[in-house]
LOLOBA-441333 format. One record per residue (C-alpha): residue number from 1; x, y, z. Coordinates in Angstrom, 3 decimals, always signed. Each point is the difference from the previous one (the first is absolute). Example, Ala and Ser with C-alpha at 12.3 -4.5 7.8 and 13.67 -1.06 7.14 Angstrom:
// LOLOBA-441333
seq:1; x:+12.300; y:-4.500; z:+7.800
seq:2; x:+1.370; y:+3.440; z:-0.660
END
This chain:
// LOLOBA-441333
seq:1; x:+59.598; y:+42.205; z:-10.294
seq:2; x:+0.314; y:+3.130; z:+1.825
seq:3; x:-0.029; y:-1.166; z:+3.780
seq:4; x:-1.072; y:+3.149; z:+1.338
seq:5; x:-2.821; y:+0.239; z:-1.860
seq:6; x:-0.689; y:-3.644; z:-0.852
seq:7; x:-0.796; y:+0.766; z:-3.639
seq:8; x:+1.026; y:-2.049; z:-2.936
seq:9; x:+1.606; y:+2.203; z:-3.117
seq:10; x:-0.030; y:-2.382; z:-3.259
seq:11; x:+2.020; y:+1.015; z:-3.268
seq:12; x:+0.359; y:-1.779; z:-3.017
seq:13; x:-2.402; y:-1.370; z:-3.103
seq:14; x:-1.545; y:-2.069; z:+1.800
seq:15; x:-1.328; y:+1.652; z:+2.880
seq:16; x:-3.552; y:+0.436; z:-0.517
seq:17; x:+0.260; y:-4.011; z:-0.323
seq:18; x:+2.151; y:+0.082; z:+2.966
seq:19; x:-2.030; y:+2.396; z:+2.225
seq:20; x:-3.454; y:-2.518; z:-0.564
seq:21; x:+2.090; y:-2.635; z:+1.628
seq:22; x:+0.706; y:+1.946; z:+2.892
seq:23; x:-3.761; y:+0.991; z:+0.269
seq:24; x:-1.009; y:-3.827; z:+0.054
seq:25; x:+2.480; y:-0.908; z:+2.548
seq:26; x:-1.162; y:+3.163; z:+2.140
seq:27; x:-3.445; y:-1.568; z:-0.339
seq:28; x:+1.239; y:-3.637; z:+0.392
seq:29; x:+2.022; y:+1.313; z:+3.214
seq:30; x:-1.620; y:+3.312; z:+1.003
seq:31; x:-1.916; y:-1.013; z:+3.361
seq:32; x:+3.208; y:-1.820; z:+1.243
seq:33; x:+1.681; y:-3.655; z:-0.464
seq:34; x:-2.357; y:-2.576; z:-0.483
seq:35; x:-3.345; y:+2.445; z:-0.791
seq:36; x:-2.318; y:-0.868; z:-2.435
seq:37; x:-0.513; y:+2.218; z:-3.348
seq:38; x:-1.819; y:+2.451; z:-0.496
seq:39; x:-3.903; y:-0.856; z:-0.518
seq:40; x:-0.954; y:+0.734; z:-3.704
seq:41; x:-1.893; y:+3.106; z:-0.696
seq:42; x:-3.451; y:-1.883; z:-0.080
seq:43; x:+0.432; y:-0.644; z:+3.582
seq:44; x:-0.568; y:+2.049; z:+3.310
seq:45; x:-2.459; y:+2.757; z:+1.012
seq:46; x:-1.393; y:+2.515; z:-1.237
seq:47; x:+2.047; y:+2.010; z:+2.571
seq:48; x:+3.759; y:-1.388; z:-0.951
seq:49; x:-1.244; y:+0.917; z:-3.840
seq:50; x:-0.224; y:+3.643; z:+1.001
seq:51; x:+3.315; y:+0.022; z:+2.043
seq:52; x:+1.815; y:-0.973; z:-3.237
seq:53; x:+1.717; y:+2.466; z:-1.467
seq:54; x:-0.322; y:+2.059; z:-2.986
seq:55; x:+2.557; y:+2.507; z:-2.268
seq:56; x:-0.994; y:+1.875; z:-2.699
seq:57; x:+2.128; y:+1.233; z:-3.470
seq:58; x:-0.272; y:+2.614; z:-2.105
seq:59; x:+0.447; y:-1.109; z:-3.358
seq:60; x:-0.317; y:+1.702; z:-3.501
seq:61; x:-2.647; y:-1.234; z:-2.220
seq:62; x:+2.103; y:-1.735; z:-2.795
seq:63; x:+2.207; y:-1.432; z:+2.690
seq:64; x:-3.065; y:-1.494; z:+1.785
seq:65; x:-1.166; y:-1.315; z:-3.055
seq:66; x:+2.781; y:-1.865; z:-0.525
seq:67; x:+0.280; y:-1.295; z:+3.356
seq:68; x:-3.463; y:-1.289; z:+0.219
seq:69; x:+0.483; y:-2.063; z:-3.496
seq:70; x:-2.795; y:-0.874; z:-2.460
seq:71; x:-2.874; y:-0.823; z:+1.708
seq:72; x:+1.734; y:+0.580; z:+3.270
seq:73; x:+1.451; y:-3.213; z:-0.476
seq:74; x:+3.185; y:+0.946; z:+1.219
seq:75; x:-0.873; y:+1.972; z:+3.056
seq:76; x:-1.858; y:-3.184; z:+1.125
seq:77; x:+3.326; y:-1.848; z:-0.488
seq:78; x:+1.542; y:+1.854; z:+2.309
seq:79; x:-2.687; y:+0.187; z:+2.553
seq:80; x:+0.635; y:-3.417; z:+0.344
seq:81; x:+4.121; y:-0.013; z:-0.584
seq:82; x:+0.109; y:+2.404; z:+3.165
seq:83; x:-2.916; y:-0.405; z:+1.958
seq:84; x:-1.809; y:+2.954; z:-0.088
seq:85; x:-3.726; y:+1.641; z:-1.416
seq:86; x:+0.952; y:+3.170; z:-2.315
seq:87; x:-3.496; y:+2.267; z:-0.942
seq:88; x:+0.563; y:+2.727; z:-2.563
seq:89; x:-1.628; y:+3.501; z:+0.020
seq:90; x:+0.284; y:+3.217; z:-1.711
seq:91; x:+2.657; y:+2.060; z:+1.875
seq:92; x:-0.955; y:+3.779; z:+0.720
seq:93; x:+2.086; y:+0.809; z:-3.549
seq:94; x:-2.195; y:-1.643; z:-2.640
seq:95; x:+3.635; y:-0.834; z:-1.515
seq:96; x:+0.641; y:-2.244; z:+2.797
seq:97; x:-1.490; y:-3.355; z:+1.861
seq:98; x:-0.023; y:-0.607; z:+3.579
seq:99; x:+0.681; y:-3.821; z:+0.698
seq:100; x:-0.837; y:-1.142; z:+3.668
seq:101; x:+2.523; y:-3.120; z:+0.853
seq:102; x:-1.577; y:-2.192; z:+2.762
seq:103; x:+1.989; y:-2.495; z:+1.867
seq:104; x:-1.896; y:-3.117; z:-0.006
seq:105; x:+1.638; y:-0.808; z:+3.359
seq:106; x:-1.405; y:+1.653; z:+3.497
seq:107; x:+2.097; y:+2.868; z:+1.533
seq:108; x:+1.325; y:-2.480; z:+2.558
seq:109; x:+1.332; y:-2.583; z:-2.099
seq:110; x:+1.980; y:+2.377; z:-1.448
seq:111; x:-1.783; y:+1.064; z:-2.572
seq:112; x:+0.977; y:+3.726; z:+0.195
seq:113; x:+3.607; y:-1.321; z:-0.879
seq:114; x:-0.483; y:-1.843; z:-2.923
seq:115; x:-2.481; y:+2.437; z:-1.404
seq:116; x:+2.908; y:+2.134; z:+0.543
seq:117; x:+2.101; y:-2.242; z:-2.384
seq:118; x:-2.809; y:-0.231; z:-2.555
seq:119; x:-0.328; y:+4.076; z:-0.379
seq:120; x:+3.774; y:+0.237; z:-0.530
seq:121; x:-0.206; y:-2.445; z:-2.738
seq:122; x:-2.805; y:+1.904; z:-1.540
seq:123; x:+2.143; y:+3.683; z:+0.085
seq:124; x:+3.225; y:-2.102; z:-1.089
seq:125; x:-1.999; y:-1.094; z:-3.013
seq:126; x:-1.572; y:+3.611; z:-0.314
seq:127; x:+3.754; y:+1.567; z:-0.271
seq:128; x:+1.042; y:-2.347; z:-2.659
seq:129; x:-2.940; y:+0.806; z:-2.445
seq:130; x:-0.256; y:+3.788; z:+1.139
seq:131; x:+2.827; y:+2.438; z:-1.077
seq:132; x:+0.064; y:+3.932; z:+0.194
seq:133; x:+1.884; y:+1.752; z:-1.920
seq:134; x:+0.632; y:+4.130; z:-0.485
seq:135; x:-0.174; y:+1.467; z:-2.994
seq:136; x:+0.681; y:+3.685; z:-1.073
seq:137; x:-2.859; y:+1.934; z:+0.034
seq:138; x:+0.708; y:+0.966; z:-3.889
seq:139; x:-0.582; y:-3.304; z:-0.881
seq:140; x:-3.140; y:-0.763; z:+1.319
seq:141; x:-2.018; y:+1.392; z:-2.784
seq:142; x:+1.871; y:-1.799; z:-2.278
seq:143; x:+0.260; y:-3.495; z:+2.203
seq:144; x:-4.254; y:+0.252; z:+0.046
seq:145; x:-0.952; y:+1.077; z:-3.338
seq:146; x:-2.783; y:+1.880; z:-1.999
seq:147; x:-3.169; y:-1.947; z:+1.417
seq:148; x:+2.618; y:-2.108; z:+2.376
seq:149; x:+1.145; y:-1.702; z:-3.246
seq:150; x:+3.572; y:-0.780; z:+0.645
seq:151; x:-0.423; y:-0.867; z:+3.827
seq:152; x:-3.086; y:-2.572; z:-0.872
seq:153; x:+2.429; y:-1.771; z:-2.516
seq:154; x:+2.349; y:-0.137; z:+2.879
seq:155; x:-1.885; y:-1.929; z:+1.567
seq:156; x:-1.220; y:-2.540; z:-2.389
seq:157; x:+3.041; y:-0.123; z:-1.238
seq:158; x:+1.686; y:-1.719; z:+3.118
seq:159; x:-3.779; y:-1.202; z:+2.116
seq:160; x:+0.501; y:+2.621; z:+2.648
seq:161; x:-1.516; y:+2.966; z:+1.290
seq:162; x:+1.191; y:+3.296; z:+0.094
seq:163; x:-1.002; y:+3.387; z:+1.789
seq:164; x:+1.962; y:+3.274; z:-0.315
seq:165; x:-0.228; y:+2.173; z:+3.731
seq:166; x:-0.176; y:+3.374; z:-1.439
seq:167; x:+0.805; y:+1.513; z:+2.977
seq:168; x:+3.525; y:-1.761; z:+0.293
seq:169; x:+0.211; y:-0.795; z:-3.606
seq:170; x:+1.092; y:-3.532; z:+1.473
seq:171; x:-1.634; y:-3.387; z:-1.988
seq:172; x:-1.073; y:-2.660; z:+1.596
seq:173; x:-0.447; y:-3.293; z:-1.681
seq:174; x:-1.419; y:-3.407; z:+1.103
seq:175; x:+0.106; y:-3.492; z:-1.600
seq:176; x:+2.058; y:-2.961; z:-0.229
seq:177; x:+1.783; y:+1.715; z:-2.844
seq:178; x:+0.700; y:+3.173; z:+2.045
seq:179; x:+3.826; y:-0.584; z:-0.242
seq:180; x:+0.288; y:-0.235; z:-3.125
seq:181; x:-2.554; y:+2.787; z:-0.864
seq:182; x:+2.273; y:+2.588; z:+2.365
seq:183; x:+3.020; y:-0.710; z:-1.679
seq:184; x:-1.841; y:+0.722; z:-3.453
seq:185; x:-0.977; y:+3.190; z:+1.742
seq:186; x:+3.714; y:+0.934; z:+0.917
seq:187; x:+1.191; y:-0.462; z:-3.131
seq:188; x:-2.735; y:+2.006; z:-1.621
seq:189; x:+0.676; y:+2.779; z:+2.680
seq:190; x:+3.846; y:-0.564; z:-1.031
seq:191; x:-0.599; y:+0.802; z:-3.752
seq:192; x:-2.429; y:+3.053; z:+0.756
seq:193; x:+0.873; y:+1.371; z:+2.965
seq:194; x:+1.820; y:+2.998; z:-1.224
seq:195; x:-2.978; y:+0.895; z:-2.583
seq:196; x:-1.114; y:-0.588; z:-3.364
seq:197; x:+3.187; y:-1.134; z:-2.413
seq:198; x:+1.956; y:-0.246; z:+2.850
seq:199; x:+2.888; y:-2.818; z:+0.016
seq:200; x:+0.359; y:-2.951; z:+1.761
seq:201; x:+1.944; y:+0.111; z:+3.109
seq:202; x:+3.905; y:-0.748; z:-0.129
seq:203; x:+1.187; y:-3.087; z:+1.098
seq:204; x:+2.061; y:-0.162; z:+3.634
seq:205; x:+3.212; y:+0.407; z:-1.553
seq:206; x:-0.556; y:+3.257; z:-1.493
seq:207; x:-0.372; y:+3.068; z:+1.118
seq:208; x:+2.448; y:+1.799; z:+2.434
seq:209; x:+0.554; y:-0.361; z:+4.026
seq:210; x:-1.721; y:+2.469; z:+0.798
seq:211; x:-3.263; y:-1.225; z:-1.540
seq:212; x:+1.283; y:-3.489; z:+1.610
seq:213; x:+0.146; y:+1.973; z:+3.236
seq:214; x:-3.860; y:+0.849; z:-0.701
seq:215; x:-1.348; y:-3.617; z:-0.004
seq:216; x:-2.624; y:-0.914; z:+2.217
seq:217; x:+0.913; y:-2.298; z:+2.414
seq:218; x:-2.705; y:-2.156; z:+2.822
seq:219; x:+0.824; y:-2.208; z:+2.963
seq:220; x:-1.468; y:-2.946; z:+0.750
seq:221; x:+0.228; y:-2.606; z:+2.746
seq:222; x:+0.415; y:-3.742; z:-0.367
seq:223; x:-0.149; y:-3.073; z:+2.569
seq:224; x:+3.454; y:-1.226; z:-1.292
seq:225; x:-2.218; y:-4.014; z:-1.790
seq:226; x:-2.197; y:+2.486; z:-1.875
seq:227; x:+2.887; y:+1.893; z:-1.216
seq:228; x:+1.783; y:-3.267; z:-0.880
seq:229; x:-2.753; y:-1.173; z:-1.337
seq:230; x:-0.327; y:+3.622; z:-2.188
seq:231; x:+3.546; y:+0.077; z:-1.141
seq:232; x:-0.274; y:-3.580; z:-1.259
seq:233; x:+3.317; y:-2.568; z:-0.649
seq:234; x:+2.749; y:+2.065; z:-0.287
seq:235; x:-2.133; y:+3.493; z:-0.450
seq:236; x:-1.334; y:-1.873; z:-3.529
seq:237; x:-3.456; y:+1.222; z:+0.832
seq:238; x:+0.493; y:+3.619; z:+1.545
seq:239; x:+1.959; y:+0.725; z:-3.083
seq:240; x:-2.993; y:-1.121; z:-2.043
seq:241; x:-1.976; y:+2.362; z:+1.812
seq:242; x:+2.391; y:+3.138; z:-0.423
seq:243; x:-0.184; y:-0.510; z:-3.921
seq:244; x:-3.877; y:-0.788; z:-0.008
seq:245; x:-0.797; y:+3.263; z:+2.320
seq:246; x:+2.930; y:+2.429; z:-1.045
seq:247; x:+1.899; y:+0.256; z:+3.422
seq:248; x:+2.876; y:-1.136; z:+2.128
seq:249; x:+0.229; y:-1.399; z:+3.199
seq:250; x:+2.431; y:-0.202; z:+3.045
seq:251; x:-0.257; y:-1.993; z:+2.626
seq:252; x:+1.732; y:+0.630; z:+3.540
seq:253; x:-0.951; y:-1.360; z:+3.745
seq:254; x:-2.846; y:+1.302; z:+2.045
seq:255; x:+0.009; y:+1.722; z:+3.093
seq:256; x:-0.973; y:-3.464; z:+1.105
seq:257; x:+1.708; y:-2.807; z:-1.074
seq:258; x:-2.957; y:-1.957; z:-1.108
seq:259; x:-1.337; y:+2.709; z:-2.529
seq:260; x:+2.160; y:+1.250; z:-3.240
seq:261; x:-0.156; y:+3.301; z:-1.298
seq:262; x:-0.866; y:+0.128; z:-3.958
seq:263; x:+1.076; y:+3.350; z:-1.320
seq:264; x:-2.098; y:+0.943; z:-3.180
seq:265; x:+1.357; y:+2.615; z:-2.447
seq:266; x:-2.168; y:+0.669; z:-3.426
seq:267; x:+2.545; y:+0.016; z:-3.169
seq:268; x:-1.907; y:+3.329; z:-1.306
seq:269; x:+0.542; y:+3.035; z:+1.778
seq:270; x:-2.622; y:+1.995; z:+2.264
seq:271; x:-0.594; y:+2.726; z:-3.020
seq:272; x:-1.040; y:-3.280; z:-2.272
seq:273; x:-2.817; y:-1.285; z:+2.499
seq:274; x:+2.505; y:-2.521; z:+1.885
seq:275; x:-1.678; y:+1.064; z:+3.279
seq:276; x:-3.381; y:-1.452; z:-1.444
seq:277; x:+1.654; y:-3.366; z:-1.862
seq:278; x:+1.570; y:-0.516; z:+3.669
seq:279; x:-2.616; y:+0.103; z:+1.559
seq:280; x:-1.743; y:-2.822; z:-2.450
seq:281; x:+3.164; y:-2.044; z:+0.797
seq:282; x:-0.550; y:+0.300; z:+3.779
seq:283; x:-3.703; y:-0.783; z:-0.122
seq:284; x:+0.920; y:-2.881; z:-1.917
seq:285; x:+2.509; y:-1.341; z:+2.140
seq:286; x:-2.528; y:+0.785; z:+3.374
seq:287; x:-2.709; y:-2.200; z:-1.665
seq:288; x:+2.823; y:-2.764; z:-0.787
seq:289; x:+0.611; y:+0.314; z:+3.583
seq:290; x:-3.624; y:-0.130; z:+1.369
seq:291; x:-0.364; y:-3.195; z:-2.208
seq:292; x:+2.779; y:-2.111; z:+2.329
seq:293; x:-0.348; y:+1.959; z:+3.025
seq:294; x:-2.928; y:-0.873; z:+2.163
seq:295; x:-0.341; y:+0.014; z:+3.949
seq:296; x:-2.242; y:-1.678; z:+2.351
seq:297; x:-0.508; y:-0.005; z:+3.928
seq:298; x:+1.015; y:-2.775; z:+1.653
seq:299; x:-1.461; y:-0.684; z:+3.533
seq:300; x:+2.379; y:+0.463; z:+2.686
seq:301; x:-0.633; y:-3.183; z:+1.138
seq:302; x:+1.093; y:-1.811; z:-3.264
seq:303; x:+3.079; y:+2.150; z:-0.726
seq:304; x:+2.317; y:-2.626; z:+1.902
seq:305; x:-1.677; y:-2.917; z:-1.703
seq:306; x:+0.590; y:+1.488; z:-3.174
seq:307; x:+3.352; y:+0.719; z:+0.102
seq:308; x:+0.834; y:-3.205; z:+1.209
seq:309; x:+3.206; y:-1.211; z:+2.392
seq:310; x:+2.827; y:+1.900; z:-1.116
seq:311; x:-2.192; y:+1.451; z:-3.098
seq:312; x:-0.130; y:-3.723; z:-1.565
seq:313; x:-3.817; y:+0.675; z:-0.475
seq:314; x:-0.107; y:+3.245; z:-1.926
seq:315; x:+3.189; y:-1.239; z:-1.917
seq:316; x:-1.930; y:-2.931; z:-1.199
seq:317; x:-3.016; y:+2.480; z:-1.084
seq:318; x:+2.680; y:+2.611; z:-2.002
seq:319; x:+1.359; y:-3.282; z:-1.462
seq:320; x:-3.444; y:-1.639; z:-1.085
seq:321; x:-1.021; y:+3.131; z:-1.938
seq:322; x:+2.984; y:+1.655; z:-0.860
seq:323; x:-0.579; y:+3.367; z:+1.800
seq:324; x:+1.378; y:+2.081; z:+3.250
seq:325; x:-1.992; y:+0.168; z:+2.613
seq:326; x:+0.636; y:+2.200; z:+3.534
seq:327; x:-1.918; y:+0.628; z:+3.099
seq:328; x:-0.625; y:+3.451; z:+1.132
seq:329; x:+0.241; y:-0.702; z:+4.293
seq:330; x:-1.883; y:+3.833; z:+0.676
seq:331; x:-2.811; y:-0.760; z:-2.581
seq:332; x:-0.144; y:-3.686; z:-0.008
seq:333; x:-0.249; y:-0.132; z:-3.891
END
């Protein structure tokens, strides 16, 4: 809890989980102690229906249809899970849908706030199944395909879709399988990159310092339980990941002692695409991140009640669903 703000940061595997629990006590607690919950949707004026408050997300097509399930089955499910009325349009790019998120709650029982909530699950499950990745422009030809051969099998091959942006010669590629289908990418860059017949990158070891000296390297920063949570027992999981994505990683204290700093160097030098393969890693690790990071506001008046005497109540909630959670005193989130 940042006190400044009085917002509430939550980290860990379980925050999505965590977060709805904090939206139902908001809405248990919202208009004070002792105040009734909030009247369901069906109930109220027409007026206090149009004060509730709407978002709305751009999403790409595939993605969309994935998120709405067969039948819109699931969509419905989560209309109900968090509370809120989603309608679907075509966006201005026929590649894209527009999905307006309603809160079923009015604007003054905090509705705006927990829509809030809702939206950032949405984009954190967006960045998990949505990857970009470049790709040098001499291998976009090749990637696509006579008739777009090779990049349709890409796709079936791994359920996803996939769109090359000729103007950056970056791919972007959306699906529950997106992960796995970059990596296949990076590799596939890895063995062509240097043109037709060309051979496979040398491992790490080879090669002399100066090449060493020429690996890519990209900084990212950590709340110090997500970075505990990314290194794993006794760094048994962030070593997993260097093998899996061809990289190494250092760890050292933020500027603030809360955050770590995760230093990211690709094995293959910047003449064999490590640049590109980097920045597949760091997209990778950003959409880990987006998947146990998730913020909410809090309203000033609950921040106290939430954190309990001498923190015992937030303690309790970090315990119950094994995350971190901080408020944010300037924001109140």
């Amino acid at each position: 809890v940042d006190p400044d703000s009085t917002k509430v940061t939550i980290c860990g595997d379980m925050a999505e989980i965590a977060v709805q629990e904090l939206i139902a006590w908001i809405q248990r607690h919202g208009a004070g102690e002792g105040a009734p919950s909030t009247a369901p949707a069906s109930a109220g004026t027409s007026d206090e229906s149009e004060q509730r408050p709407t978002q709305c997300i751009e999403m790409p097509g595939k993605l969309a249809d994935l998120f709405l399930g067969r039948d819109s089955q699931d969509v419905r499910q989560f209309e109900e899970k968090h509370g809120v009325s989603i309608r679907v349009e075509a966006g201005a790019n026929r590649q894209f849908r527009r999905l307006h998120i309603t809160a079923r709650a009015s604007a003054q029982d905090h509705g705006m706030e927990r829509l809030q909530g809702v939206v950032q699950a949405v984009q954190s499950w967006m960045n998990g199944r949505q990857l970009v990745l470049p790709i040098p422009s001499s291998l976009v030809g090749r990637f696509i395909g006579r008739g777009g051969a090779n990049i349709s099998a890409f796709q079936k091959r791994h359920n996803v879709s996939a769109a090359v942006d000729p103007d950056s010669t970056k791919v972007t590629i959306c699906g529950d399988m997106a992960e796995i289908a970059v990596q296949e990418l990076i590799a596939w860059i890895q063995r062509h990159g240097a043109g037709e017949g060309a051979p496979s990158t040398a491992p790490a070891s080879a090669g002399t310092s100066d090449e060493s000296e020429q690996r890519p390297t990209q900084c990212i920063e950590m709340p110090g339980k997500l970075a505990d949570l990314f290194l794993g027992r006794d760094s048994q999981d962030v070593r997993q990941f260097e093998e899996k994505h061809g990289v190494s990683i250092r760890v050292e204290a933020g500027a603030n002692r809360q955050f770590r700093r995760l230093h990211i160097t690709a094995r293959a030098s910047a003449q064999d695409h490590g640049m590109e393969r980097l920045q597949g890693v760091v997209q990778a690790v950003q959409s880990w991140m987006n998947g146990r990071q998730l913020v909410l506001p809090i309203p000033s008046s609950l921040v106290g009640r939430f954190i309990g005497r001498g923190g015992a109540n937030i303690s309790a909630f970090q315990k119950r669903h094994n995350v971190s959670a901080a408020v944010d005193p300037d924001s109140t989130k």
